[in-house]
N, C-alpha and C positions, 0 to 999 in steps of 0.2 A: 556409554557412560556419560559423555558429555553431552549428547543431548536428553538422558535423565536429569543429570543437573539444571543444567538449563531449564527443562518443565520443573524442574523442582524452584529454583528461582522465581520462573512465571507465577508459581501459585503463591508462593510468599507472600511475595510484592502484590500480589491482588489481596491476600485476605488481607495484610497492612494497610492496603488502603482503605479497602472495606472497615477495617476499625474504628479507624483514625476518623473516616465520614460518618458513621455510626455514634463514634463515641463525643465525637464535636456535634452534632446534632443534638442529641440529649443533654450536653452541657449549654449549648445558644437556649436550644428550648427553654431550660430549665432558669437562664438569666431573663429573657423574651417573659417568661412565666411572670418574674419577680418584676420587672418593668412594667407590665402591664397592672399588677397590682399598686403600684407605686405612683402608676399615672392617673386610675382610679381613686386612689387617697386622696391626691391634691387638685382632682374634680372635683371631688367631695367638697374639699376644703373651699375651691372656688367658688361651687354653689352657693354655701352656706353661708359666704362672706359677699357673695352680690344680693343675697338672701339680706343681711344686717345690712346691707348697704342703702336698699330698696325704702328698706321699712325705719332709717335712721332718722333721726330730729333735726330740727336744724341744730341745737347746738351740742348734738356728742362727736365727737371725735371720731373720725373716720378714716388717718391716715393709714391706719395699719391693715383694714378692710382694704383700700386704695391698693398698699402695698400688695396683698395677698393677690386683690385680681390684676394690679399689672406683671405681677410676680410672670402670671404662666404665659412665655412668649413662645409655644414650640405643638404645645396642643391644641388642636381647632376641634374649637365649640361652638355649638348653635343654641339657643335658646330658645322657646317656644310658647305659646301657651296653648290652650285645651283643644283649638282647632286645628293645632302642626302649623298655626303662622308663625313667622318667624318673627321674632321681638330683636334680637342682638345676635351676632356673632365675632369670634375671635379666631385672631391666626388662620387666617382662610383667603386663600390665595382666590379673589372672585375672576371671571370671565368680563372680556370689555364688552359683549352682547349677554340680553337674555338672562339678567341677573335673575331673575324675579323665577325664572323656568329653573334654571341652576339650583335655586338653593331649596326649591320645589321636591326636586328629582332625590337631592342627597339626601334630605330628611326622609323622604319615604323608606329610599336604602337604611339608614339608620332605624330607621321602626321597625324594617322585616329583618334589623341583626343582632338588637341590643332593647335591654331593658335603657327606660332612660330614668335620669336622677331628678325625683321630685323637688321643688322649691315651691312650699307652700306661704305662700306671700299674708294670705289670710283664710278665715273658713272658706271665705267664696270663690278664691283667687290661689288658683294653683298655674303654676310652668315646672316648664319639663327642660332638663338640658341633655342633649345630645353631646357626644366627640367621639373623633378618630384617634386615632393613633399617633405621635409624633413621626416626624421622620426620620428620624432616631433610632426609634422602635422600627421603626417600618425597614429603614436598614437592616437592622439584627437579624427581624424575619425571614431575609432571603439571605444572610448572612450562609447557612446550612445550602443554597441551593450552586452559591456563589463558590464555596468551598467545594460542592460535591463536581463540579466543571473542571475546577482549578487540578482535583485529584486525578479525572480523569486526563484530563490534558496532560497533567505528568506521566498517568499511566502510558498515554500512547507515547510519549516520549523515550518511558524508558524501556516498551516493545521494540517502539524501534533502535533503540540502542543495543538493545539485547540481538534483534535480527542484522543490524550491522556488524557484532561484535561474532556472532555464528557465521555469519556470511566470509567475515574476516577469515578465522579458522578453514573456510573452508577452501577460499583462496589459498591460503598458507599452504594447508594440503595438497592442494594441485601444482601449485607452485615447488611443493619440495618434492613428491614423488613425478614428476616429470623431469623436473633438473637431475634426480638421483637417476630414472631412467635413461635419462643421455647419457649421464658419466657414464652406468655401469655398462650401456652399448658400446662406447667410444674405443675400448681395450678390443673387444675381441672381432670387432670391427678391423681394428687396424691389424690385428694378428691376422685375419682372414686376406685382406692387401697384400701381406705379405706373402702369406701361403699360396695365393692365386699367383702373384708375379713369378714365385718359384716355379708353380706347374707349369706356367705359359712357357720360360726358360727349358723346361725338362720336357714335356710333351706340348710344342708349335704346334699344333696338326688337330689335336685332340679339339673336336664338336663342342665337346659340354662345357669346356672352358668360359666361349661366350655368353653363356646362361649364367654362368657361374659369378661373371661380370655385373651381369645383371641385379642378380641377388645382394651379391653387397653391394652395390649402387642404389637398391634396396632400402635395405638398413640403412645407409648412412642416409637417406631421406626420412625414415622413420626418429633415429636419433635428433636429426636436426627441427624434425614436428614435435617432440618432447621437450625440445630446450629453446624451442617459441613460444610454450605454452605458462604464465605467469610473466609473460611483461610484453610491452607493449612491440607485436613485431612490425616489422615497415612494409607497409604497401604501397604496390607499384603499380602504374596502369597496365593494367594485362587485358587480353583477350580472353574473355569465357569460355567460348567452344571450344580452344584447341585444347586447355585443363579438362573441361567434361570429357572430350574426347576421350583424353590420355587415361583420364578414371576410369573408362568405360574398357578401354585394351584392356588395363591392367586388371579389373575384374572378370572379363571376358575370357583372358589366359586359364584364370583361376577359377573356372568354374563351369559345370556342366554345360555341353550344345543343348539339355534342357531350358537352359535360362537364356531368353532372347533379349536382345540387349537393343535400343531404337530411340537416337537423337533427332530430334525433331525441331523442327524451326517456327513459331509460332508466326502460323498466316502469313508464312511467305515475307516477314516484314525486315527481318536480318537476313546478315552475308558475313560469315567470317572474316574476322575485320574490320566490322564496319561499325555498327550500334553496339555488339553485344559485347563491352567494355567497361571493367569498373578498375576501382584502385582494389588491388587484391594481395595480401598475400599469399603465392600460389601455391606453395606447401602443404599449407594449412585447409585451406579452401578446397584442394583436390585429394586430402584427408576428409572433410567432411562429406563430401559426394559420394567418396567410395563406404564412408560408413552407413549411409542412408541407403544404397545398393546393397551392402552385407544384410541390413535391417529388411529390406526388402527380401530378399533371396533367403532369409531363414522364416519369410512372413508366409512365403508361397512353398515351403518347403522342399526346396529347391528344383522347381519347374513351375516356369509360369514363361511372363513378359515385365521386363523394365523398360520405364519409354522416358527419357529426358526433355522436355520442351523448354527451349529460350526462348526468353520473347522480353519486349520491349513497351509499357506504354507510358501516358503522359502523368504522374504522379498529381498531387494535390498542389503543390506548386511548381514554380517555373523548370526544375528538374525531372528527367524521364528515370521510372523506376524499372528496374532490371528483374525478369522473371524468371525464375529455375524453379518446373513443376518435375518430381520424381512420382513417378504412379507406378502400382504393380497390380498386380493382382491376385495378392494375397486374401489371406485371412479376414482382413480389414478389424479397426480397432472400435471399441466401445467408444460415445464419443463423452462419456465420464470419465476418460482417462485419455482425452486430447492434450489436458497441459500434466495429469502425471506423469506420462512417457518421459518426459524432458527430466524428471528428478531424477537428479545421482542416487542411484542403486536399483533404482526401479527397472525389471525385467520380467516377462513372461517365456522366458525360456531358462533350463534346466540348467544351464551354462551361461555364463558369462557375468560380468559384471555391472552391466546396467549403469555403462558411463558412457556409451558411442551417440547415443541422442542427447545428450545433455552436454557432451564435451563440443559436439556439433552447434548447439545452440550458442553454448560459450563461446566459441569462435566467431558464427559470423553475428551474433548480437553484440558481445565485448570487444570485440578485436576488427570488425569491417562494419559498425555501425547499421547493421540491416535486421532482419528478420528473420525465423527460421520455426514454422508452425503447420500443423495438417489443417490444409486445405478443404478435403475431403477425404469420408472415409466410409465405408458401405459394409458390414459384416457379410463374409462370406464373398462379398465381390473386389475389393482391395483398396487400397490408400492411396492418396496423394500429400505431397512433403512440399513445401512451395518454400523457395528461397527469396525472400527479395532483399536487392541490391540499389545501390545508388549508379544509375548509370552514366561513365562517361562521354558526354555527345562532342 
């Protein structure tokens, strides 16, 4: 429902703007319209009063002709006579080279765009005046293109407000049903402590007991990766491999001697302990290994090979980056749904909730600053999951 709203939102806000750019275009047009005819009139006028001016006596009065042609200080005019040489011009910003080519070139432009205004001086003696546009006008006319920028720049503004404000909610989400999944683990957790410490009291002896240890030791790791998840948890320098490792038992336990499980050390270049080191938090981190093994292990349906390789090389700068490739030999994935995999809810199995690669990605992208993306992937012959890390040297 809320992300109908939200498309419902998106398109508003677009046709609104769409109007708004639509309906302010036809209204600039329609003053651009009226300015042009306005600057045409008092061409006219100017013509026709250099016209009386040309052809005055000496003794009639001419200051209001005077006035009229110093009147126009904003529209550039040329004037011409029957061969397109230039006689006078006004309001014309010239070139300090090449005057004579200049004013050559504009007047042609002006012949292939405009009638020009006749000034017939006598039977024999006719000119022509040319003009552009004020700057004025010439503003207005991009006025409409200036507007349609400014619209869209708010658009993408308020996209992305809109994608921070869903992204928010989504956060919120993960943040409350993960805190709600600690609490509601935390009770029956502790009931389980207690019912184990009594058996240990009542049957010493009993095998299954230390399993039993195990499993809530368990859960309360599971609790504690729920209630890391919405705020920022603390990392520590750890070692890699002995985490992969431990992920790799603990899926190993859990799952068929079909599934071959195979840590690898990339070209010999680590040693436990030594390079293959980041700041991690290890809870977390050794929840997303194990989800990417689960993701694997339902990709090959449940018999193949999982092979783990660390390795180590020199990054873009002066920092070594840290490599964690998971490969199987599944299914393998389309690679038009290399970055869908990662979306919350996205799943191609029957079951589940299509949060284990996405909740992965949020981890070591949000929370250890790295990367978390398929590598490679081949239908029918299997995937690779590449983690990279900021290495401790």
């Amino acid at each position: 429902m809320k992300r109908l709203n939200s498309n419902i939102l998106s398109i508003g806000i677009t046709l609104l703007l769409v109007i708004v750019v639509v309906v302010s275009s036809l209204v600039t047009s329609h003053i651009v319209e009226q300015f042009e005819q306005e600057e045409q009139k008092k061409i006219e006028l100017w013509a026709e009063a250099t016209r009386q001016f040309i052809l005055a006596g000496e003794n009639e009065n001419i200051d209001l002709l005077l006035q009229v042609m110093e009147g126009n200080t904003t529209i550039p005019v040329y004037m011409v006579d029957t061969n397109y040489n230039l006689l006078l011009s006004r309001n014309v910003q010239e070139p300090k080279r090449n005057v004579e080519r200049f004013y050559t070139k504009k007047i042609n432009e002006l012949r292939a765009t405009q009638e020009p205004i006749e000034v017939r001086i006598s039977d024999s003696v006719m000119q022509y005046i040319y003009y552009e546009q004020s700057s004025t006008l010439q503003w207005l006319s991009y006025f409409p293109y200036i507007q349609l920028v400014v619209m869209l720049a708010l658009a993408a503004l308020a996209a992305i407000a809109l994608l921070m404000v869903q992204r928010s909610e989504k956060n919120s989400l993960w943040v409350g049903l993960s805190k709600e999944t600690a609490h509601q683990l935390g009770t029956p957790i502790s009931s389980l402590n207690a019912w184990n410490e009594l058996l240990k009291a009542t049957y010493p002896n009993d095998p299954l007991l230390p399993q039993m240890d195990e499993d809530i030791h368990r859960l309360q790791m599971i609790a504690e990766r729920f209630s890391k998840i919405g705020s920022q948890p603390t990392l520590e320098e750890r070692e890699v491999l002995p985490i992969v490792q431990s992920a790799i038992d603990y899926m190993r336990a859990r799952t068929s001697n079909k599934i071959e499980y195979k840590l690898a050390i990339g070209d010999g270049q680590l040693a436990i302990g030594d390079r293959a080191r980041a700041m991690l938090c290890a809870p977390l981190f050794e929840w997303v290994i194990e989800n990417l093994c689960k993701n694997a292990i339902d990709a090959m349906d449940g018999k193949g090979s999982i092979t783990i390789e660390v390795k180590t090389e020199n990054g873009k700068g002066k920092a070594e980056n840290l490599y964690i490739d998971i490969t199987d030999t599944g299914k393998g994935i389309d690679r038009r749904n290399f970055k869908r995999i990662f979306q919350p809810g996205y799943t191609s199995k029957k079951r589940g909730w299509g949060l284990g690669l996405s909740l992965g990605k949020r981890i070591i992208e949000d929370y250890h600053r790295g990367e978390l993306f398929v590598k490679q992937s081949q239908l029918g012959v299997g995937t690779t999951f590449r983690i990279v890390l900021c290495s401790v040297v």
